[in-house]
Backbone as CSV, one residue per row, in Angstrom:
resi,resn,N_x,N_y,N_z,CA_x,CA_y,CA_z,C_x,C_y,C_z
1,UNK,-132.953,41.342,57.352,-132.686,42.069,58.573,-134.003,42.634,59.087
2,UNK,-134.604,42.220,60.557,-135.921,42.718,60.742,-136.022,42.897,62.268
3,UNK,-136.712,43.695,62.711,-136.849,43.820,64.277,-138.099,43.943,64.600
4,UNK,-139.048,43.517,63.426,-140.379,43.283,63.694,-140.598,41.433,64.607
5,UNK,-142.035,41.690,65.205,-142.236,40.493,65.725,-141.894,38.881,64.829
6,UNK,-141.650,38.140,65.267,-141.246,36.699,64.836,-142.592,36.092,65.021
7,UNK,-143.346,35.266,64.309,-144.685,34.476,64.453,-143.618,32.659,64.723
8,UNK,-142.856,32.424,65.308,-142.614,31.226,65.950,-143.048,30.673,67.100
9,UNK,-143.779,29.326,66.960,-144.543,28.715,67.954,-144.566,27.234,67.587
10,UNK,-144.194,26.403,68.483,-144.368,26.844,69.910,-142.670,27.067,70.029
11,UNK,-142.674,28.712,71.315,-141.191,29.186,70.712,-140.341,29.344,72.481
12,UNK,-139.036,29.330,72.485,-138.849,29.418,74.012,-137.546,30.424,73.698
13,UNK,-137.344,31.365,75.091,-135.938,32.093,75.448,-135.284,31.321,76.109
14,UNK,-133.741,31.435,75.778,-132.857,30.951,76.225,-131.982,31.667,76.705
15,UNK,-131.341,32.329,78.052,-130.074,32.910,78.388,-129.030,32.101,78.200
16,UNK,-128.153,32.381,77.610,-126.695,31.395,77.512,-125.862,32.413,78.740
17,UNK,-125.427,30.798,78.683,-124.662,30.690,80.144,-123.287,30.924,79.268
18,UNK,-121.808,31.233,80.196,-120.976,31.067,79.435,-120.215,30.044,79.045
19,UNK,-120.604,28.790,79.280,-120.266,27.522,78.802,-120.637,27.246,77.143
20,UNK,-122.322,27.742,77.195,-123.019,27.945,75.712,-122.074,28.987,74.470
21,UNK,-121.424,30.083,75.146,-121.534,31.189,74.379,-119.924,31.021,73.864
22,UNK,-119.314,30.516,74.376,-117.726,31.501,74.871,-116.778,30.050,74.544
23,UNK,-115.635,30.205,73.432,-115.363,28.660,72.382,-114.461,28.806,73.733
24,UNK,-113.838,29.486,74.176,-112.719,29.466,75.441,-112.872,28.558,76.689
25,UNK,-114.473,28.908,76.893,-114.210,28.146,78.220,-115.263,26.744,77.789
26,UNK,-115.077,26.424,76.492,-115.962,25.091,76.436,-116.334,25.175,74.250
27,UNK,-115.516,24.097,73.900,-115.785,23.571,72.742,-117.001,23.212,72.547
28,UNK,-118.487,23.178,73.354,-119.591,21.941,73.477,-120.387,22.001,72.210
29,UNK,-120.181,23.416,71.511,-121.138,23.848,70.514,-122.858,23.317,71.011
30,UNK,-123.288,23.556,71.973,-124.152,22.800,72.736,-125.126,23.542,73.508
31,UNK,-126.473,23.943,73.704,-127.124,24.293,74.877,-127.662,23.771,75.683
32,UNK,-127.898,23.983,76.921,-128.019,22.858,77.401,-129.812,22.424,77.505
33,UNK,-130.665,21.799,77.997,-131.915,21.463,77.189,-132.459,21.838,78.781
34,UNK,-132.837,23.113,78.748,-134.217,23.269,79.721,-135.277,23.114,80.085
35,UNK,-136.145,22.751,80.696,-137.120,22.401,80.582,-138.338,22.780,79.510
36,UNK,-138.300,24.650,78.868,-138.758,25.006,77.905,-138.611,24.334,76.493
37,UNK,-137.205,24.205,76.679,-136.711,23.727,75.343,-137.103,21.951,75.158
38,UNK,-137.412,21.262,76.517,-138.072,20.211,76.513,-139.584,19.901,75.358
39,UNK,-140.276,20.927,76.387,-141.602,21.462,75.892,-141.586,21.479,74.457
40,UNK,-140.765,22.316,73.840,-141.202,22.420,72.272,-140.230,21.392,71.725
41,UNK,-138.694,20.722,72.137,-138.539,19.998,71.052,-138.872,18.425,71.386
42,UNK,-139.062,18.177,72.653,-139.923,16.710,73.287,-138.834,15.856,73.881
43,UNK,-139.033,14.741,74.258,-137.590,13.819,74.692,-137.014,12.821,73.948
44,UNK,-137.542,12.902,73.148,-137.034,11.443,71.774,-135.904,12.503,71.123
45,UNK,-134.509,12.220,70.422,-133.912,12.322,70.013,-134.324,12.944,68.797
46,UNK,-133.915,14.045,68.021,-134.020,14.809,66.930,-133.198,14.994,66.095
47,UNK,-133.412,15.438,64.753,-132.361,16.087,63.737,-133.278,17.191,62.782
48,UNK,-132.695,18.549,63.060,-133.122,19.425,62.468,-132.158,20.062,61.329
49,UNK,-132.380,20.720,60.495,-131.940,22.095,59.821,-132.146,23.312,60.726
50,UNK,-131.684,24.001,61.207,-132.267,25.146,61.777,-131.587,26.517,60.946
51,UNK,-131.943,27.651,60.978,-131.629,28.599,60.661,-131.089,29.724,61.565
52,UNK,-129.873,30.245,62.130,-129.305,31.246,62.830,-129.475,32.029,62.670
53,UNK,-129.600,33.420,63.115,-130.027,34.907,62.476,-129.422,35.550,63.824
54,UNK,-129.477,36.615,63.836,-129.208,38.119,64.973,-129.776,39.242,64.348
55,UNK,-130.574,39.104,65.436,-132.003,39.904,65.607,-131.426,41.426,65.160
56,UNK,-132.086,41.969,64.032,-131.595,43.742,63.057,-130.737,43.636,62.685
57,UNK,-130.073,42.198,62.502,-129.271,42.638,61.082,-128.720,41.226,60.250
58,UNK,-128.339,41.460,59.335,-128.194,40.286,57.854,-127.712,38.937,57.807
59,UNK,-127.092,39.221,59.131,-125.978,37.580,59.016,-127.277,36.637,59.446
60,UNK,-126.795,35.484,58.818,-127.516,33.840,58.968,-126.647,32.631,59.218
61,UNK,-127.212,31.391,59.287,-126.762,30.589,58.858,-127.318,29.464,58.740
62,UNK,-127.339,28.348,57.977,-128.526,27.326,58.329,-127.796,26.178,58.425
63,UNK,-127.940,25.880,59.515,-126.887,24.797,59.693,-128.124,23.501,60.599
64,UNK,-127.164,22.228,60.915,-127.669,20.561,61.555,-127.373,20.839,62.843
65,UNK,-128.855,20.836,63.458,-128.852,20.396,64.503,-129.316,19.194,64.900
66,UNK,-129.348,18.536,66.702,-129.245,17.615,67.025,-129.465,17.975,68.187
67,UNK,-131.031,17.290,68.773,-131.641,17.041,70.251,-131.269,15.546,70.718
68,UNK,-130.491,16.022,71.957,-130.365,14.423,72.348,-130.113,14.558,73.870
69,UNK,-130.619,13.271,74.607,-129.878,12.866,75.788,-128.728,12.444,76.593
70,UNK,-127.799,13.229,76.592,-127.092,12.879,76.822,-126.382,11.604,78.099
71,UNK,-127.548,11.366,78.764,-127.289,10.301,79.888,-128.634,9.207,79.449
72,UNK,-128.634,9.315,78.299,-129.546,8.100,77.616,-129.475,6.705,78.422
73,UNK,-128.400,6.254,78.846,-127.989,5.057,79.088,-128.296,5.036,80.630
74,UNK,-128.599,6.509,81.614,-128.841,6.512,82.951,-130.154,5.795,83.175
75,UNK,-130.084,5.464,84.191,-131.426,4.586,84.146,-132.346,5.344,85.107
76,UNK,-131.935,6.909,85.848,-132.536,7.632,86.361,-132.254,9.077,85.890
77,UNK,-131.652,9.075,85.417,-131.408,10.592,84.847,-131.284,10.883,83.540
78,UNK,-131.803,12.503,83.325,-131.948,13.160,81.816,-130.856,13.955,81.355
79,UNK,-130.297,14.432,80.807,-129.661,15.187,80.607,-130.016,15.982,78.796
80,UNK,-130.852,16.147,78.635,-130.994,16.772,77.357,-130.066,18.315,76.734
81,UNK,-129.448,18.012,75.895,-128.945,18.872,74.989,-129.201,19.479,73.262
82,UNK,-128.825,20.337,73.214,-129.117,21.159,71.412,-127.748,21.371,70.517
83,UNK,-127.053,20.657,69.857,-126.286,20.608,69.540,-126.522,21.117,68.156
84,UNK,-125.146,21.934,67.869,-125.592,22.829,66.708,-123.797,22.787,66.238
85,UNK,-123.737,23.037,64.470,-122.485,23.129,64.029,-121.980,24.601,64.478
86,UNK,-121.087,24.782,64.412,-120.121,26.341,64.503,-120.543,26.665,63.179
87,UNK,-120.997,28.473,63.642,-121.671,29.015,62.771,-121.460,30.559,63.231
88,UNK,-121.292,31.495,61.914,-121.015,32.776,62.372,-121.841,33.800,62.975
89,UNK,-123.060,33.265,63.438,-124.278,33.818,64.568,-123.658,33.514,65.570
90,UNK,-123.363,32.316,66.007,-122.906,31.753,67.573,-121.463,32.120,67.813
91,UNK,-120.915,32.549,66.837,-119.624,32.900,66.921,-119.638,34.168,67.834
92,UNK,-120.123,35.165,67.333,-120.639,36.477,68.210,-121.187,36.412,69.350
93,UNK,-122.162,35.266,69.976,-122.871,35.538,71.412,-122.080,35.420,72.200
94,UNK,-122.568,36.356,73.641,-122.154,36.059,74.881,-122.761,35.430,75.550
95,UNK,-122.174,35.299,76.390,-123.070,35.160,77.964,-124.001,36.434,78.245
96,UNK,-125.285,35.935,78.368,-125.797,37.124,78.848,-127.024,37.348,77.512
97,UNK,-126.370,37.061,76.664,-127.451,37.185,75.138,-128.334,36.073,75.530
98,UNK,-129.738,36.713,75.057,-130.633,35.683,74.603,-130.572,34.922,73.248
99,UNK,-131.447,33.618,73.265,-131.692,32.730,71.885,-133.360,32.886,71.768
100,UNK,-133.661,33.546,70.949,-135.234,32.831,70.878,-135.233,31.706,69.950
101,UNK,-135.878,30.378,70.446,-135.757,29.164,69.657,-137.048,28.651,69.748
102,UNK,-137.274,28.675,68.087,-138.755,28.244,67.830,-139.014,27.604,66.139
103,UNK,-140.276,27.732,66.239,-140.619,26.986,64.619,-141.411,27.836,64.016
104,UNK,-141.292,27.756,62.876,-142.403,28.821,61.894,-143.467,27.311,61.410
105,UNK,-144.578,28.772,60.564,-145.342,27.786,60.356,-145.208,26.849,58.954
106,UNK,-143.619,26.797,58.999,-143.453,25.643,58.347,-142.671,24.744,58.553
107,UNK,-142.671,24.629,60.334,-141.734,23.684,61.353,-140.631,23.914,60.976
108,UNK,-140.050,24.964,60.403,-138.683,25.116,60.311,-138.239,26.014,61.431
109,UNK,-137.194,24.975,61.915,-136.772,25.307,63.270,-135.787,27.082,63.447
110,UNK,-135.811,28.023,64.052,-135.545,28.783,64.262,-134.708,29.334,65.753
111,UNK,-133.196,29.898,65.804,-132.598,30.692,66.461,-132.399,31.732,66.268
112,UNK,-132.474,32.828,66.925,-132.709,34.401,66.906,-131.866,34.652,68.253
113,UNK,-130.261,35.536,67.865,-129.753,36.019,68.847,-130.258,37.364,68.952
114,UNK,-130.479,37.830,69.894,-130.789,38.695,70.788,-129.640,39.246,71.610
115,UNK,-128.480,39.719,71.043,-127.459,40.616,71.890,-127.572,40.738,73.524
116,UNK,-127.206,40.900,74.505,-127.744,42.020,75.571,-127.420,43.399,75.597
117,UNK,-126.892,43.531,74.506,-126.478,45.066,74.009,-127.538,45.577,73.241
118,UNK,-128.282,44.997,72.383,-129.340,45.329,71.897,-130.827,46.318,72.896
119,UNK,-130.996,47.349,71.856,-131.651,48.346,72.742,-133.270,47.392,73.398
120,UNK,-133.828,46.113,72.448,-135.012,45.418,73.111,-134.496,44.470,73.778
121,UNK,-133.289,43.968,74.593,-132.538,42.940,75.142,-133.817,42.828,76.420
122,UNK,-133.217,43.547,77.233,-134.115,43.722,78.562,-135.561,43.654,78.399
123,UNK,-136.490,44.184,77.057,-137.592,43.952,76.970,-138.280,42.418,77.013
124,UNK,-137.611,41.714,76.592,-137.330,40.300,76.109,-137.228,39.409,77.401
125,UNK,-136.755,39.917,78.267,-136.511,39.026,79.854,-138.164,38.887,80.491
126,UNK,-138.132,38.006,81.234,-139.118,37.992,81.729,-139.377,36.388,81.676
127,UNK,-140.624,36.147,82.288,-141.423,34.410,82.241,-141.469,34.063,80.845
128,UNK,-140.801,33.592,80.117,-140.923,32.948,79.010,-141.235,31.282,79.351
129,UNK,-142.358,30.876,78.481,-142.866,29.694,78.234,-143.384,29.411,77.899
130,UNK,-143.256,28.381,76.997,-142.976,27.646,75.765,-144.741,28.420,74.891
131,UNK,-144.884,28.780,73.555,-146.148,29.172,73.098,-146.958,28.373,72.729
């Protein structure tokens, strides 16, 4: 449990939308791939381990993820996504919470919820891109 700085790089914020956050209005277990999230995880198809956390306090989880295109087969369009198992970090976010998603320096991939209830939520907003 820590609320000291994170050394992940190269690292990006993510606002979840409520499609991302909320099992109600969308099963996708999925974020959707922004251009940041381009930047650090690239356009070729991936498979990670990543690790879940919420930022000051204990819960984890380390679960398979999966970067992919979803309109692979378009012959003009991208559609990149982050597909992640159901996990009791993502279980808790809203809409409105940040993700910081990044790598340590031992490329182990990293998510960090960030509440918007959390008292550094708002500190955290701003131009994020990519480190």
């Amino acid at each position: 449990m820590t609320n000291k700085a994170m050394g992940l790089s190269p690292a990006c914020l993510k606002t979840l939308a409520k499609v991302e956050a909320n099992p109600n209005k969308s099963n996708q277990h999925e974020l959707h791939g922004i251009r940041e999230l381009k930047a650090i995880l690239g356009m070729n198809e991936a498979h990670h381990r990543g690790i879940f956390s919420i930022r000051g306090e204990p819960t984890t989880a380390t679960v398979d993820l999966t970067w992919y295109d979803a309109r692979l087969e378009h012959p003009t369009r991208t559609e990149h996504r982050l597909y992640f198992e159901t996990n009791p970090v993502m279980s808790r976010a809203q809409a409105g919470d940040n993700l910081l998603i990044g790598f340590d320096g031992q490329r182990q991939l990293h998510c960090v919820l960030i509440p918007k209830s959390a008292p550094d939520h708002a500190a955290n907003n701003g131009s994020w891109e990519p480190a």
